[in-house]
C-alpha positions in Angstrom: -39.7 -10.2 -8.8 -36.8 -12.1 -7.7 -35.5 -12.6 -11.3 -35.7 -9.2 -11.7 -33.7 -8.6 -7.7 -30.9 -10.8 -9.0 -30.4 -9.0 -12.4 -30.6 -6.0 -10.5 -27.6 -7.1 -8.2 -25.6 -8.7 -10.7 -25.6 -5.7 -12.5 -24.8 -3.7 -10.2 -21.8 -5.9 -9.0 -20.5 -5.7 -12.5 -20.8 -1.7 -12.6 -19.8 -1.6 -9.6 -16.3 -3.5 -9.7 -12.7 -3.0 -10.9 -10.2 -5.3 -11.5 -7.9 -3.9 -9.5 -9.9 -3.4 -6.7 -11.0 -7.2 -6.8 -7.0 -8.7 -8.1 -4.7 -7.1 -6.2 -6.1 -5.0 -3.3 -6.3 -1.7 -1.7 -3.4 -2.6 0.6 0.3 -4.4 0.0 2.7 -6.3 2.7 6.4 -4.9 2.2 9.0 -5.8 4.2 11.1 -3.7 6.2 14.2 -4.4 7.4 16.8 -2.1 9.1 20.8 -2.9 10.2 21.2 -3.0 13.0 17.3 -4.2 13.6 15.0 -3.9 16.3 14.1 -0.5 15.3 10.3 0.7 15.9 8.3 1.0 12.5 5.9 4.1 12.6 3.6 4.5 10.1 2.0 7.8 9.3 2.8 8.3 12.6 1.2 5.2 14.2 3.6 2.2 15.9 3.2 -0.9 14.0 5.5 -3.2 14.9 9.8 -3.2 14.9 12.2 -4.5 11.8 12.2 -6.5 10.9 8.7 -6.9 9.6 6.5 -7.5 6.7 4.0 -4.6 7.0 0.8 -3.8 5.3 0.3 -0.2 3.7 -2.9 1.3 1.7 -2.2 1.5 -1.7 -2.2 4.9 -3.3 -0.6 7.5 -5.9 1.8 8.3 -3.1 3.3 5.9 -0.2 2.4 6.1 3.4 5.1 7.8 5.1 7.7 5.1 8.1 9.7 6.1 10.1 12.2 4.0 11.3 13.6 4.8 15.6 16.2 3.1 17.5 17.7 4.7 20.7 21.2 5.8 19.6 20.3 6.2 15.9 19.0 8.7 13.8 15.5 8.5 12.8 15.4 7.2 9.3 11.7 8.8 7.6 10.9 8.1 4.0 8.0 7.5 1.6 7.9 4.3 -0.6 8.0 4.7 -4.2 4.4 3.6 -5.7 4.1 2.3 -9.7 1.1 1.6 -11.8 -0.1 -1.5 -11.5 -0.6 -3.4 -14.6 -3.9 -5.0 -13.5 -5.4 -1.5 -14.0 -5.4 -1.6 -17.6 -7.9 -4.3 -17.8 -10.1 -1.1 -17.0 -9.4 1.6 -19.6 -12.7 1.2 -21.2 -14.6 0.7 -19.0 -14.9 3.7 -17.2 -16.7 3.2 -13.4 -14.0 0.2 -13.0 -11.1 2.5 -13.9 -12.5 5.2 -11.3 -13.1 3.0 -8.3 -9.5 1.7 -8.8 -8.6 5.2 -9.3 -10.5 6.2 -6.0 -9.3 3.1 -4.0 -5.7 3.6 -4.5 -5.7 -0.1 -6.3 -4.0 1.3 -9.6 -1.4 1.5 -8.0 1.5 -0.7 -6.3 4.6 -0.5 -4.2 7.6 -1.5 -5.7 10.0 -2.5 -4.5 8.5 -5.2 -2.2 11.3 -5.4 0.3 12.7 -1.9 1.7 16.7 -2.0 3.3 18.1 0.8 5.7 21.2 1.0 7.5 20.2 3.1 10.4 22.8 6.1 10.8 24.3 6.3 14.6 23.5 9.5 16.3 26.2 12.4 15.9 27.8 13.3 19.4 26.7 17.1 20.5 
């Protein structure tokens, strides 16, 4: 019975995984910098932290969107560019893998790994 409990498992670990998934993530750390710094990083909405900082973000076919605030300055939004991850490839034939990566966002990757904005100052009224 236990032979048969640890076949069933490792199977099912094997089915169950992606290389992806396992290699490289569901999440990345990208930095974020802004001139001048000290502006508050928002992402989808949600403080995180202020520039600069390395920041993690899900993984996914597209970005997470930041926002970028400083008093004075114009809020700077925008949406990371995401690229397929290589690692991915490992699962073309086999199937469940390439779906859980697929599913988990793991495919895919943010590139560039280090983002730069010049925060514009806000127009007088």
């Amino acid at each position: 019975m236990k032979k048969v409990m640890n076949t069933v498992a490792v199977s099912a670990t094997l089915l169950l995984s992606s290389c992806a998934t396992i290699f490289t993530g569901t999440s990345q750390t990208v930095q974020i910098n802004s001139n001048p710094p000290a502006a508050t990083i928002e992402v989808d909405g949600v403080k995180t932290g202020v520039t600069p900082m390395a920041v993690s973000l899900k993984k996914g076919f597209s970005g997470q969107t930041i926002s970028l605030k400083l008093d004075g300055y114009e809020t700077k939004t925008f949406q990371p560019k995401t690229a397929f991850n290589a690692v991915g490839i490992v699962n073309v034939l086999f199937w469940p893998g390439f779906a859980i990566d697929a599913a988990t966002g793991a495919m895919m990757k943010y590139d560039p790994k280090v983002y730069e904005f010049t925060l514009e100052p806000k127009k007088a009224q």
